[in-house]
PDB file of N, CA, C, O and CB in Angstrom:
ATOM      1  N   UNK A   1      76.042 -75.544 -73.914  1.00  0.00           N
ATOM      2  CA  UNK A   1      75.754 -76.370 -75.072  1.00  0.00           C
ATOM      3  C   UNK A   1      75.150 -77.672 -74.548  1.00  0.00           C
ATOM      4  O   UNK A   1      75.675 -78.216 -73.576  1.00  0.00           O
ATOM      5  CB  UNK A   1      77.048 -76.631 -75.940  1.00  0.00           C
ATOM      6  N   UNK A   2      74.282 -78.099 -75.022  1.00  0.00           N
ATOM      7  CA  UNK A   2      72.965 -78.986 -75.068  1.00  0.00           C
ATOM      8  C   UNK A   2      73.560 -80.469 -75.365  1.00  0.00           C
ATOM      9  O   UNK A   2      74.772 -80.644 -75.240  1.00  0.00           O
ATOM     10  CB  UNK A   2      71.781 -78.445 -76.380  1.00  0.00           C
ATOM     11  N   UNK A   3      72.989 -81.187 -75.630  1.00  0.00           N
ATOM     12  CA  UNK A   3      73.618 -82.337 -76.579  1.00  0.00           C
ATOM     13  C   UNK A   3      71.629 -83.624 -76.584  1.00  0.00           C
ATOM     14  O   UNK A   3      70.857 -83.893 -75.664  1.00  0.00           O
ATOM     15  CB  UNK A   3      75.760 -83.396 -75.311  1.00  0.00           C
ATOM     16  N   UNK A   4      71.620 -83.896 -77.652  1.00  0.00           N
ATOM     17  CA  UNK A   4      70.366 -84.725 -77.599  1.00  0.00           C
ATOM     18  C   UNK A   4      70.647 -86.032 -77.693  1.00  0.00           C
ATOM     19  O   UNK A   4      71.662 -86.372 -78.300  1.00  0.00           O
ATOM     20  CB  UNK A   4      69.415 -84.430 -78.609  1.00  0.00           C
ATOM     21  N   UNK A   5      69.736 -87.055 -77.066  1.00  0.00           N
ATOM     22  CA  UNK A   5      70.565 -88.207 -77.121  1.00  0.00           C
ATOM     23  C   UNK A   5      69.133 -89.284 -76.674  1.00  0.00           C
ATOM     24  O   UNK A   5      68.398 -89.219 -75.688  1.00  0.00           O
ATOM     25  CB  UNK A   5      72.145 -88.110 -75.912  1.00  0.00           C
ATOM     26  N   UNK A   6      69.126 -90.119 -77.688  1.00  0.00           N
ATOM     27  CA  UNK A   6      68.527 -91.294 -77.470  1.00  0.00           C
ATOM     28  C   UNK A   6      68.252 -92.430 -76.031  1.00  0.00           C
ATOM     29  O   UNK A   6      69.082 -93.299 -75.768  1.00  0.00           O
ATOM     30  CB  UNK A   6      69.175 -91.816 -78.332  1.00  0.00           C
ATOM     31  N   UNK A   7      67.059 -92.253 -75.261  1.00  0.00           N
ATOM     32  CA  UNK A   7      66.679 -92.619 -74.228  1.00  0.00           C
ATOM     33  C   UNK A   7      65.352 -93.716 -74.186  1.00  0.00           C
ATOM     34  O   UNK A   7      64.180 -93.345 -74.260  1.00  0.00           O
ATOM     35  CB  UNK A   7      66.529 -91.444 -73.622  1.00  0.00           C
ATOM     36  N   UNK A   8      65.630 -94.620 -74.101  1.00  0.00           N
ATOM     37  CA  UNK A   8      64.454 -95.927 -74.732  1.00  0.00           C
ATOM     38  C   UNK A   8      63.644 -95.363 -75.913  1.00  0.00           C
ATOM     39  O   UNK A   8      64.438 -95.380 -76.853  1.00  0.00           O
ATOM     40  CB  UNK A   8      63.117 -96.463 -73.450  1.00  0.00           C
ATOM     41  N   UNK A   9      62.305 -94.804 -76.403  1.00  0.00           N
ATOM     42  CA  UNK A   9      62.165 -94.593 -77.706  1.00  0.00           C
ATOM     43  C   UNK A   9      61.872 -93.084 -77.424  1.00  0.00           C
ATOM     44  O   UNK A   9      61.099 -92.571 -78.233  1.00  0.00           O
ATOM     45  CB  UNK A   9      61.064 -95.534 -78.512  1.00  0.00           C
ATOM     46  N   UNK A  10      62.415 -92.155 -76.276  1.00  0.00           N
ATOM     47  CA  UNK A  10      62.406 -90.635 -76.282  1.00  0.00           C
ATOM     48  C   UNK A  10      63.554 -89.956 -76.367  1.00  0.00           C
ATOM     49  O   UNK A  10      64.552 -90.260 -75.713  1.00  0.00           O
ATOM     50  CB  UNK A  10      61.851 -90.134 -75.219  1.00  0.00           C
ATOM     51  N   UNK A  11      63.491 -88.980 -77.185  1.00  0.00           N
ATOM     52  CA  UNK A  11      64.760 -88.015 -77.252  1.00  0.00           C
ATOM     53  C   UNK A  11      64.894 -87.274 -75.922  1.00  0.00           C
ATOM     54  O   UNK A  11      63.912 -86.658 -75.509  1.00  0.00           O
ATOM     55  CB  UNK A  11      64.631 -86.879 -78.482  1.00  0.00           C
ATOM     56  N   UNK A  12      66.293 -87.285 -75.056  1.00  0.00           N
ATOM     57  CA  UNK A  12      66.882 -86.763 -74.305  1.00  0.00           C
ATOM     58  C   UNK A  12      67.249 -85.590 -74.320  1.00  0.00           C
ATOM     59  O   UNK A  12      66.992 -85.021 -75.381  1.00  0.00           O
ATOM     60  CB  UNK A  12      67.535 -87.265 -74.160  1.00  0.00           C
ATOM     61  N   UNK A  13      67.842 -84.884 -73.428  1.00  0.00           N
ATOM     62  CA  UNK A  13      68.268 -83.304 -74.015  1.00  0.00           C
ATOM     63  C   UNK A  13      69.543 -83.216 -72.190  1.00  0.00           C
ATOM     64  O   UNK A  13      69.240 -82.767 -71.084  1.00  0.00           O
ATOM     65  CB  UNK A  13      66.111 -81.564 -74.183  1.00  0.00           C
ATOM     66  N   UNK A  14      70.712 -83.772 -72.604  1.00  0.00           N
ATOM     67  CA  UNK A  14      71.346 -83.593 -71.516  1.00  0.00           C
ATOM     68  C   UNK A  14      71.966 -81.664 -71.529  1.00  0.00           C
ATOM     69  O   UNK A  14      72.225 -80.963 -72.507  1.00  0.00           O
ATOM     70  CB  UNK A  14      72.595 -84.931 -71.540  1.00  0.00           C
ATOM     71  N   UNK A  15      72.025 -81.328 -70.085  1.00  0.00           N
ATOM     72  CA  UNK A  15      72.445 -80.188 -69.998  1.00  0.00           C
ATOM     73  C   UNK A  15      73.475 -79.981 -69.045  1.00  0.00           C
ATOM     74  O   UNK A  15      73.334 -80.428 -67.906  1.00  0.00           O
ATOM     75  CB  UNK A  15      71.505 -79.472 -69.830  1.00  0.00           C
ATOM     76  N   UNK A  16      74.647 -79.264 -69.425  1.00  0.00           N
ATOM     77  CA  UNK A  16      75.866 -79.374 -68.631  1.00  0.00           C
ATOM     78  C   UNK A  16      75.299 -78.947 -67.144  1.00  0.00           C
ATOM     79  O   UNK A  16      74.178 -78.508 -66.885  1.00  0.00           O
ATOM     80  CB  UNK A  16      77.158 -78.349 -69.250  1.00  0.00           C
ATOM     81  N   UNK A  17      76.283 -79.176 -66.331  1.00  0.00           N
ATOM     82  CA  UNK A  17      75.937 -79.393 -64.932  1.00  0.00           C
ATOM     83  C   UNK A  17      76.082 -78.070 -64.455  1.00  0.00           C
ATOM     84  O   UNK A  17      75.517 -77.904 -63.375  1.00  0.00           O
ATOM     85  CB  UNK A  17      76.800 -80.446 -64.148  1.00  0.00           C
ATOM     86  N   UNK A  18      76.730 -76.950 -64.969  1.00  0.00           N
ATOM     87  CA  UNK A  18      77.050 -75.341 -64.585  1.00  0.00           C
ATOM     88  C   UNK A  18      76.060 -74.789 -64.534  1.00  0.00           C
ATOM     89  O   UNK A  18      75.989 -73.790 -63.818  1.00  0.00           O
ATOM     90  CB  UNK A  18      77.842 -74.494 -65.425  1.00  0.00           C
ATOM     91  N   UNK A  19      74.692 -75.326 -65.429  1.00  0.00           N
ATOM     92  CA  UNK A  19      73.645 -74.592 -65.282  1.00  0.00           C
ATOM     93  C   UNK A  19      72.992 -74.559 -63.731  1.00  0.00           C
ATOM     94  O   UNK A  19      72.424 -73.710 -63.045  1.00  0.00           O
ATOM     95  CB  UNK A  19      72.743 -75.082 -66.297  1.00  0.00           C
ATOM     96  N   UNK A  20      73.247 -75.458 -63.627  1.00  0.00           N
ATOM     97  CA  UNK A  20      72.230 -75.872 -61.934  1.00  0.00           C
ATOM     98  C   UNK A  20      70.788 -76.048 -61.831  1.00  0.00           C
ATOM     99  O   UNK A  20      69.931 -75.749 -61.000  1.00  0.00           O
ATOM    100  CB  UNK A  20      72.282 -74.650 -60.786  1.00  0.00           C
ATOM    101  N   UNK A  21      70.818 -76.761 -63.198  1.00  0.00           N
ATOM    102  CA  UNK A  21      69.590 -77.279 -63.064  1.00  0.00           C
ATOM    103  C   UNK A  21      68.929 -78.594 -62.245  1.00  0.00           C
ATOM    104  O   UNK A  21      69.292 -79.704 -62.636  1.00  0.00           O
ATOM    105  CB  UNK A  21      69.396 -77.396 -64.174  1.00  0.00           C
ATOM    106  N   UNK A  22      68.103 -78.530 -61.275  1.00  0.00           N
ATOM    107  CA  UNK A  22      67.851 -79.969 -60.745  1.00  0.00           C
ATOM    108  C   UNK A  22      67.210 -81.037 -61.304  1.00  0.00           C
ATOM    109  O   UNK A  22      66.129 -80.963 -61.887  1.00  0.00           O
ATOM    110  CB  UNK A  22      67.256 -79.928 -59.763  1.00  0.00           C
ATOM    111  N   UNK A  23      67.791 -81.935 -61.154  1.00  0.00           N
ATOM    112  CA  UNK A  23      66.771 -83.485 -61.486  1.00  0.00           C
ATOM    113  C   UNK A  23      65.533 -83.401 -61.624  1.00  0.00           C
ATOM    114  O   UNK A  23      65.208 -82.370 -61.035  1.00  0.00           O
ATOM    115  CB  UNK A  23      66.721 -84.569 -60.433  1.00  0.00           C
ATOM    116  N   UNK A  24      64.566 -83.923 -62.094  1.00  0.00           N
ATOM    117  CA  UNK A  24      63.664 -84.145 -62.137  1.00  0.00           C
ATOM    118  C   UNK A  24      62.872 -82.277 -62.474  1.00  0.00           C
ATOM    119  O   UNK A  24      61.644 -82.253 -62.392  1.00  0.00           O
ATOM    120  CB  UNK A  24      63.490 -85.123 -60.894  1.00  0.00           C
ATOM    121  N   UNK A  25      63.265 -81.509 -62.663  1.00  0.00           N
ATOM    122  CA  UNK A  25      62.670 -80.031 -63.038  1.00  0.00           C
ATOM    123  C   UNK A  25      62.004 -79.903 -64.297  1.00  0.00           C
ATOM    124  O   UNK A  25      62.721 -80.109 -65.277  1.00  0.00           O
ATOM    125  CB  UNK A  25      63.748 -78.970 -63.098  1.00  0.00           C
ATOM    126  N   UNK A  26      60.995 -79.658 -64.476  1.00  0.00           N
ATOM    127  CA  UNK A  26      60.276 -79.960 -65.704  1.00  0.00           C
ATOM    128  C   UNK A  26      59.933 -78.267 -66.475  1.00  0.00           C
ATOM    129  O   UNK A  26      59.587 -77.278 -65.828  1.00  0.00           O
ATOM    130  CB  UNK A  26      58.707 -80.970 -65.215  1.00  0.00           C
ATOM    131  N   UNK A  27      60.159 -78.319 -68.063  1.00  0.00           N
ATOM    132  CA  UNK A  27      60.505 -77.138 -68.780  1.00  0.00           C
ATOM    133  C   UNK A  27      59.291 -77.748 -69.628  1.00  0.00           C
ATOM    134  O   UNK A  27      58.919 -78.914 -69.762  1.00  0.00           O
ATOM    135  CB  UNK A  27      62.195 -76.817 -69.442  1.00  0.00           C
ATOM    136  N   UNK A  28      58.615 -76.070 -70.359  1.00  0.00           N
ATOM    137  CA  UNK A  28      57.998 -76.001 -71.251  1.00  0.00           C
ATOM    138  C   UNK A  28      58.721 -75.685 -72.398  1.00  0.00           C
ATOM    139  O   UNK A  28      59.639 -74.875 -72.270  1.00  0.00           O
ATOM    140  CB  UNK A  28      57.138 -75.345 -70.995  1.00  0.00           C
ATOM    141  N   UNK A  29      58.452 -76.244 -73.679  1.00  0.00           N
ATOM    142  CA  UNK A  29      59.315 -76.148 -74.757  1.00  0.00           C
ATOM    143  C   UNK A  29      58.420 -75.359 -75.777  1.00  0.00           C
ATOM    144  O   UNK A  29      57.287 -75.737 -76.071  1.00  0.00           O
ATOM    145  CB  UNK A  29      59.850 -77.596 -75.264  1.00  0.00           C
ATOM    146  N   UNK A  30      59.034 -74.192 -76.315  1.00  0.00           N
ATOM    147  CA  UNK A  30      58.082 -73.702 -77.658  1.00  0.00           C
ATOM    148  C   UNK A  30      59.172 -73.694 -78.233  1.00  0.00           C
ATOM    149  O   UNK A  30      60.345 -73.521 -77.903  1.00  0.00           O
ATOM    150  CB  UNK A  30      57.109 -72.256 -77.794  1.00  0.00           C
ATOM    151  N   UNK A  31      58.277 -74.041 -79.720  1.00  0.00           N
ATOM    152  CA  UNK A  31      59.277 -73.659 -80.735  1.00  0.00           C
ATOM    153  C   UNK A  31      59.419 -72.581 -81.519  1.00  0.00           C
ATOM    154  O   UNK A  31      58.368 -72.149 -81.993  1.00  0.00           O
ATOM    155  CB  UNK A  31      59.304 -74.397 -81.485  1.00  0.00           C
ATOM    156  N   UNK A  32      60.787 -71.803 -81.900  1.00  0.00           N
ATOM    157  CA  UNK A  32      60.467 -70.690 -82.775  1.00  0.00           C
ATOM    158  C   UNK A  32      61.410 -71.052 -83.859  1.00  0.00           C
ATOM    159  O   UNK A  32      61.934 -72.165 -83.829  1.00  0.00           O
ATOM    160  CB  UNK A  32      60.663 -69.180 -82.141  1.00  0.00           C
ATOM    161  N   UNK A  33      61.619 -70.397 -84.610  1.00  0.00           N
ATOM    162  CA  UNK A  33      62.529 -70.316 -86.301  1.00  0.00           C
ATOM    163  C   UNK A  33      63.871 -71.166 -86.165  1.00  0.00           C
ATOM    164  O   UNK A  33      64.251 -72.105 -86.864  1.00  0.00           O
ATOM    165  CB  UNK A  33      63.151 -68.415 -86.821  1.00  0.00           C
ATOM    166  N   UNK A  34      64.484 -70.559 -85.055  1.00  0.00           N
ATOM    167  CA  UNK A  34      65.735 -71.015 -85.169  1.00  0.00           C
ATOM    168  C   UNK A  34      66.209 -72.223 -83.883  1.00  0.00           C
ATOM    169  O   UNK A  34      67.321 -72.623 -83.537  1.00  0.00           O
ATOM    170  CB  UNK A  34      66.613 -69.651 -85.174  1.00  0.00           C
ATOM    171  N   UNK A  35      64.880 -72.546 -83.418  1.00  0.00           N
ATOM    172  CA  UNK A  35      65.390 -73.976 -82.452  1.00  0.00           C
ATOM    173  C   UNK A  35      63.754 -73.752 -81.260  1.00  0.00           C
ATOM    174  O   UNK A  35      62.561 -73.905 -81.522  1.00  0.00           O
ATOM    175  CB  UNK A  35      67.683 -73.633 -81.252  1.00  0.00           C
ATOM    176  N   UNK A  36      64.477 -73.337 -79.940  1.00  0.00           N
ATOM    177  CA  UNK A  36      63.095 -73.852 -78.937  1.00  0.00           C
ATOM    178  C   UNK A  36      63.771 -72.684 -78.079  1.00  0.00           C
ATOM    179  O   UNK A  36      64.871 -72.155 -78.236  1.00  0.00           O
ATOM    180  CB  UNK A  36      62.884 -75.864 -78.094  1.00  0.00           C
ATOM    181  N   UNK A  37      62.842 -72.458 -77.187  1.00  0.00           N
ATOM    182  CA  UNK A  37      62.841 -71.810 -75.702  1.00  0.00           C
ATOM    183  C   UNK A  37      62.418 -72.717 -74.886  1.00  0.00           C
ATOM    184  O   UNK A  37      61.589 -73.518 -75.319  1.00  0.00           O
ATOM    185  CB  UNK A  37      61.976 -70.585 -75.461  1.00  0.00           C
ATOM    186  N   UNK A  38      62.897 -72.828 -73.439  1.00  0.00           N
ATOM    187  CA  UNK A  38      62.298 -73.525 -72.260  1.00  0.00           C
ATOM    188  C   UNK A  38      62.166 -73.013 -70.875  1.00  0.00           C
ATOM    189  O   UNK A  38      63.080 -72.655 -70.132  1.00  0.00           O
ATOM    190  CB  UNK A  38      62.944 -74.590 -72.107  1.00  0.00           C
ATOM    191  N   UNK A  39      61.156 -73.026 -70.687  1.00  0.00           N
ATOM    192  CA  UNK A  39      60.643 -72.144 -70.114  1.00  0.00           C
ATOM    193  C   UNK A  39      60.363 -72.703 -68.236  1.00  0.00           C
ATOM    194  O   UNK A  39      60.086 -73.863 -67.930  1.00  0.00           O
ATOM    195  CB  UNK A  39      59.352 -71.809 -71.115  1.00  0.00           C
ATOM    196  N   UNK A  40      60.452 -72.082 -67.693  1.00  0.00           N
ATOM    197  CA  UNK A  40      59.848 -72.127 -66.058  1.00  0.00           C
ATOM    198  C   UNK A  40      58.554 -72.454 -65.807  1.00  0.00           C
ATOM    199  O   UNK A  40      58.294 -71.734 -64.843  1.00  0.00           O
ATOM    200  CB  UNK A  40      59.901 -70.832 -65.346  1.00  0.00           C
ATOM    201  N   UNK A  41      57.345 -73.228 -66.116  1.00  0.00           N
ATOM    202  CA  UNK A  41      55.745 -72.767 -65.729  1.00  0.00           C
ATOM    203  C   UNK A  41      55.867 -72.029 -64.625  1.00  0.00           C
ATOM    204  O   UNK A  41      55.403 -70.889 -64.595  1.00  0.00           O
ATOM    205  CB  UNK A  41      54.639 -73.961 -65.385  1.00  0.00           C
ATOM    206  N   UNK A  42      56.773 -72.800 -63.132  1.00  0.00           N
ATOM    207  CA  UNK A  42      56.444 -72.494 -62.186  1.00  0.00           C
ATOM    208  C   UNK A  42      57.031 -70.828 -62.212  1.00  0.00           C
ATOM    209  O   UNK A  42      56.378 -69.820 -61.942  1.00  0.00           O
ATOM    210  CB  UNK A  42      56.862 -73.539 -61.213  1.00  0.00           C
ATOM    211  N   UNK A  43      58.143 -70.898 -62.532  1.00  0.00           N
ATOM    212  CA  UNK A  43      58.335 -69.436 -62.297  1.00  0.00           C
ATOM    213  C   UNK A  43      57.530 -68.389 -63.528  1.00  0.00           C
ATOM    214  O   UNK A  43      57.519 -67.181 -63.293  1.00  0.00           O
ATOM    215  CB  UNK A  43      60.070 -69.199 -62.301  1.00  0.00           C
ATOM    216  N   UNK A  44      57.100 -68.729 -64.377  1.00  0.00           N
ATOM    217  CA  UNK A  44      56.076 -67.810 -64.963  1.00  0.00           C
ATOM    218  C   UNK A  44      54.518 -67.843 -64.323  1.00  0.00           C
ATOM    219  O   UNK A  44      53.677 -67.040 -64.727  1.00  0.00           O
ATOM    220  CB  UNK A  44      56.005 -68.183 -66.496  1.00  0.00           C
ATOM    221  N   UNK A  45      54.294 -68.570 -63.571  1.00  0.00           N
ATOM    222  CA  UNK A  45      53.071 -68.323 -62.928  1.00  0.00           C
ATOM    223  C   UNK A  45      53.585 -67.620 -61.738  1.00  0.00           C
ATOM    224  O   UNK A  45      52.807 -66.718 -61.424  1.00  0.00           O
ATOM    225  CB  UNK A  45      52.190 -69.603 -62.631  1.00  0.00           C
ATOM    226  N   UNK A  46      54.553 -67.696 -61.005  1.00  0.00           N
ATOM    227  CA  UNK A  46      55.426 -66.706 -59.929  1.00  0.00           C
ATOM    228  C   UNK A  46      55.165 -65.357 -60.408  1.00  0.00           C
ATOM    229  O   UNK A  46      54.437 -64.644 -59.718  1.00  0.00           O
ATOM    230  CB  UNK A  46      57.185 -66.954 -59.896  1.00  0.00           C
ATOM    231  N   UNK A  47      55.706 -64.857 -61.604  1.00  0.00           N
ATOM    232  CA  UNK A  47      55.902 -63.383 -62.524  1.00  0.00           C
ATOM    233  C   UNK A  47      54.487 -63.148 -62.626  1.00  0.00           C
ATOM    234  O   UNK A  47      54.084 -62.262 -61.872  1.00  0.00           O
ATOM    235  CB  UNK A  47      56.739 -63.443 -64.234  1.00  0.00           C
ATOM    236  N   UNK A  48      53.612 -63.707 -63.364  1.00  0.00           N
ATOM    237  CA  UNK A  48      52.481 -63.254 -63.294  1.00  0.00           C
ATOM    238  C   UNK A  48      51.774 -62.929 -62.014  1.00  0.00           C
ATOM    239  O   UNK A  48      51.064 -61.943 -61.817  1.00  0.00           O
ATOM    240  CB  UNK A  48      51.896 -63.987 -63.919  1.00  0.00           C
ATOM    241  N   UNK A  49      52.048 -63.846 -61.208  1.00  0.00           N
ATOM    242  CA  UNK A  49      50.761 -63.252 -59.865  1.00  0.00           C
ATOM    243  C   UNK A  49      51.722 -61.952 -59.191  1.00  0.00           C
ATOM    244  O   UNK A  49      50.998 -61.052 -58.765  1.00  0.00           O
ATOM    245  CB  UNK A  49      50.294 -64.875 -58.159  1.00  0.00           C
ATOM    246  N   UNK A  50      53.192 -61.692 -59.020  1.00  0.00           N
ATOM    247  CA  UNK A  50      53.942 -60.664 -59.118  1.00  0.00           C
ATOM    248  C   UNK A  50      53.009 -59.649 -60.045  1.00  0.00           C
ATOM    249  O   UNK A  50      52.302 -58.756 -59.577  1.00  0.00           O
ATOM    250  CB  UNK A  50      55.370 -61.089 -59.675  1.00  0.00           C
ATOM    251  N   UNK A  51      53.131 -59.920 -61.256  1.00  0.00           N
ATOM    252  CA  UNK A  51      52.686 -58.623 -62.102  1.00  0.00           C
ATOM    253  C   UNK A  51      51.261 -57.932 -61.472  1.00  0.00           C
ATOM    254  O   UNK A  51      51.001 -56.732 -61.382  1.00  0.00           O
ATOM    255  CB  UNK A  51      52.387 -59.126 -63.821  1.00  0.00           C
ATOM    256  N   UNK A  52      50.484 -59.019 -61.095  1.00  0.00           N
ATOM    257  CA  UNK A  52      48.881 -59.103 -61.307  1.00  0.00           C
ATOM    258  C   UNK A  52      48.910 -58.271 -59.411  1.00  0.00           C
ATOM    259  O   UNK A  52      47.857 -57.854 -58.928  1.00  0.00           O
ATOM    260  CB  UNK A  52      47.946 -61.368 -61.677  1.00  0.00           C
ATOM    261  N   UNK A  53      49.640 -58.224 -58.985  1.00  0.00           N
ATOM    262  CA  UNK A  53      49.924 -57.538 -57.247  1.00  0.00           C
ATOM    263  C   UNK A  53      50.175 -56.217 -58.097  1.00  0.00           C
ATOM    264  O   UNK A  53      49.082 -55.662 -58.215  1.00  0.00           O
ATOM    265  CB  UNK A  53      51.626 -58.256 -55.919  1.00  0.00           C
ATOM    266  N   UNK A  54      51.127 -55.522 -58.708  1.00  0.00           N
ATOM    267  CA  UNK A  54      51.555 -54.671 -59.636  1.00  0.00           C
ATOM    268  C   UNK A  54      50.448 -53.718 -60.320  1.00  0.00           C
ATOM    269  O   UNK A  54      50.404 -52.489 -60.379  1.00  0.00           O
ATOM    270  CB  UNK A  54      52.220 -55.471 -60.580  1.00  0.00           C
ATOM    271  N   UNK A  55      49.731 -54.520 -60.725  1.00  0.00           N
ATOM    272  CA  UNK A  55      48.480 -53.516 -61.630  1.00  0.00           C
ATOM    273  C   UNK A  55      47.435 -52.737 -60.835  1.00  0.00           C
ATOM    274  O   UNK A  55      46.571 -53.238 -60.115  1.00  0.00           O
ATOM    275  CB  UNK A  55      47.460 -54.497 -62.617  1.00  0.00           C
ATOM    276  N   UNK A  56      47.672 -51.225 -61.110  1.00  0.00           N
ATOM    277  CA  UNK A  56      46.875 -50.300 -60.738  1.00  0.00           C
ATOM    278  C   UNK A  56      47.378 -49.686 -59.891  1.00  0.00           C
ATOM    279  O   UNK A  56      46.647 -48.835 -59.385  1.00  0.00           O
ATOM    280  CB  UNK A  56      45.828 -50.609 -60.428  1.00  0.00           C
ATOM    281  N   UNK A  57      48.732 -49.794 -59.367  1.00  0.00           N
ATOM    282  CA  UNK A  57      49.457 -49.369 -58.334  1.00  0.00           C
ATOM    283  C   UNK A  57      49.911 -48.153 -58.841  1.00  0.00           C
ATOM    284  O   UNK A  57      50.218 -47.374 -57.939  1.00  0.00           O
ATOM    285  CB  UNK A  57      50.481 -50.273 -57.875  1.00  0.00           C
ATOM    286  N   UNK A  58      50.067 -47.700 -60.012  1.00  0.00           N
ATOM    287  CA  UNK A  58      50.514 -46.721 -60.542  1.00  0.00           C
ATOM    288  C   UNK A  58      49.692 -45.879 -61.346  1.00  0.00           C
ATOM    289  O   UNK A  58      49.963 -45.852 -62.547  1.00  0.00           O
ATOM    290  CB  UNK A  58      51.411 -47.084 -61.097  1.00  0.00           C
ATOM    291  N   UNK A  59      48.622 -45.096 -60.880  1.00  0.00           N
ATOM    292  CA  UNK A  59      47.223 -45.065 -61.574  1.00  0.00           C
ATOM    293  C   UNK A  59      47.786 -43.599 -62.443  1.00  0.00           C
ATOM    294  O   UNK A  59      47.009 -43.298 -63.349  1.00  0.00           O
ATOM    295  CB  UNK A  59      45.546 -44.904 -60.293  1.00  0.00           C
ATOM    296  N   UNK A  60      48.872 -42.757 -62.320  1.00  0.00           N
ATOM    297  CA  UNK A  60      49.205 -42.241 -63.572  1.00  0.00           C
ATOM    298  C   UNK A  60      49.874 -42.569 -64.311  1.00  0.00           C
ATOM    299  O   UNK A  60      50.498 -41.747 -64.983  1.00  0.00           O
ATOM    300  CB  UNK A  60      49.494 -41.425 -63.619  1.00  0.00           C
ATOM    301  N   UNK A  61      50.013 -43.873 -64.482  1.00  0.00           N
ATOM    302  CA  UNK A  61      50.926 -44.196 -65.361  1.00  0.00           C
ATOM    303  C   UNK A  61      50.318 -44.248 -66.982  1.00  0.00           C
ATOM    304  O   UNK A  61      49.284 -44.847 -67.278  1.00  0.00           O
ATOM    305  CB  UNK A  61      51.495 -45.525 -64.841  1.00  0.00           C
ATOM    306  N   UNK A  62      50.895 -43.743 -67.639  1.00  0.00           N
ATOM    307  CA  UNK A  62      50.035 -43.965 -69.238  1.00  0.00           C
ATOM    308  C   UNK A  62      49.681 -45.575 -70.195  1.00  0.00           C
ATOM    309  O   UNK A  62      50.427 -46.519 -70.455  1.00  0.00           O
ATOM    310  CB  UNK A  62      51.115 -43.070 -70.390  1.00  0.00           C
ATOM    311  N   UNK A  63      49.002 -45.459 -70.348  1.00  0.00           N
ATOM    312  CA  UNK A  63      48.541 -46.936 -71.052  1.00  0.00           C
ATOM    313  C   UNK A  63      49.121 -46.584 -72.911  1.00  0.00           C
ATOM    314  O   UNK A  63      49.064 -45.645 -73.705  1.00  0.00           O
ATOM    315  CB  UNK A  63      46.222 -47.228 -70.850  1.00  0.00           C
ATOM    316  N   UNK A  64      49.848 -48.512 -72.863  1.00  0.00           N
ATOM    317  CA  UNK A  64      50.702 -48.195 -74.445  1.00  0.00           C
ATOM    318  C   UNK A  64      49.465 -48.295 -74.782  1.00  0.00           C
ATOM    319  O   UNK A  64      48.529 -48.722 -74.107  1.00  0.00           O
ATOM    320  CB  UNK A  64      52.010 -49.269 -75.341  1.00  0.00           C
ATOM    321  N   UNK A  65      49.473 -47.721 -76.298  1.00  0.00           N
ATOM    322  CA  UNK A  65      48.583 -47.179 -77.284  1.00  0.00           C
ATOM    323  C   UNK A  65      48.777 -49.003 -78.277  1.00  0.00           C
ATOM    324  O   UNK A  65      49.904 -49.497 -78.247  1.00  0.00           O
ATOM    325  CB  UNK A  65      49.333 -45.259 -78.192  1.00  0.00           C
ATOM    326  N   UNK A  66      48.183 -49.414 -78.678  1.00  0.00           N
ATOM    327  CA  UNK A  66      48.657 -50.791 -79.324  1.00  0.00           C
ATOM    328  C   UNK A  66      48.785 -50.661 -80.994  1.00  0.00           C
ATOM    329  O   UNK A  66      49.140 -51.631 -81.664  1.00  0.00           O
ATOM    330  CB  UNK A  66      47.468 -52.057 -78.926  1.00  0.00           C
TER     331      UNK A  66
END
């Protein structure tokens, strides 16, 4: 659990310490219906160049139909 909190004229977003998140680590925020996601850049650009090593490696594999 989160808690938001007033920081000179920016909203804060403290996060309990169990997570292990480090100082200064910077999150992308989207919003959906029921609040936000926050996201890794760095580790989603990690997953992608992972994926992008991945493609074609499996040349029978079937392609989803969309």
């Amino acid at each position: 659990m989160g808690k938001v909190f007033k920081s000179g004229n920016s909203a804060a977003l403290r996060l309990p310490a169990g997570l292990g998140v480090s100082i200064g680590k910077s999150f992308v925020l989207t919003s959906t219906p029921s609040g936000f996601v926050a996201t890794d850049p760095g580790d989603l650009a990690r997953r992608r160049k992972e994926l992008a090593a991945l493609y074609g490696s499996a040349p029978d594999f079937p392609l989803r139909e969309s």
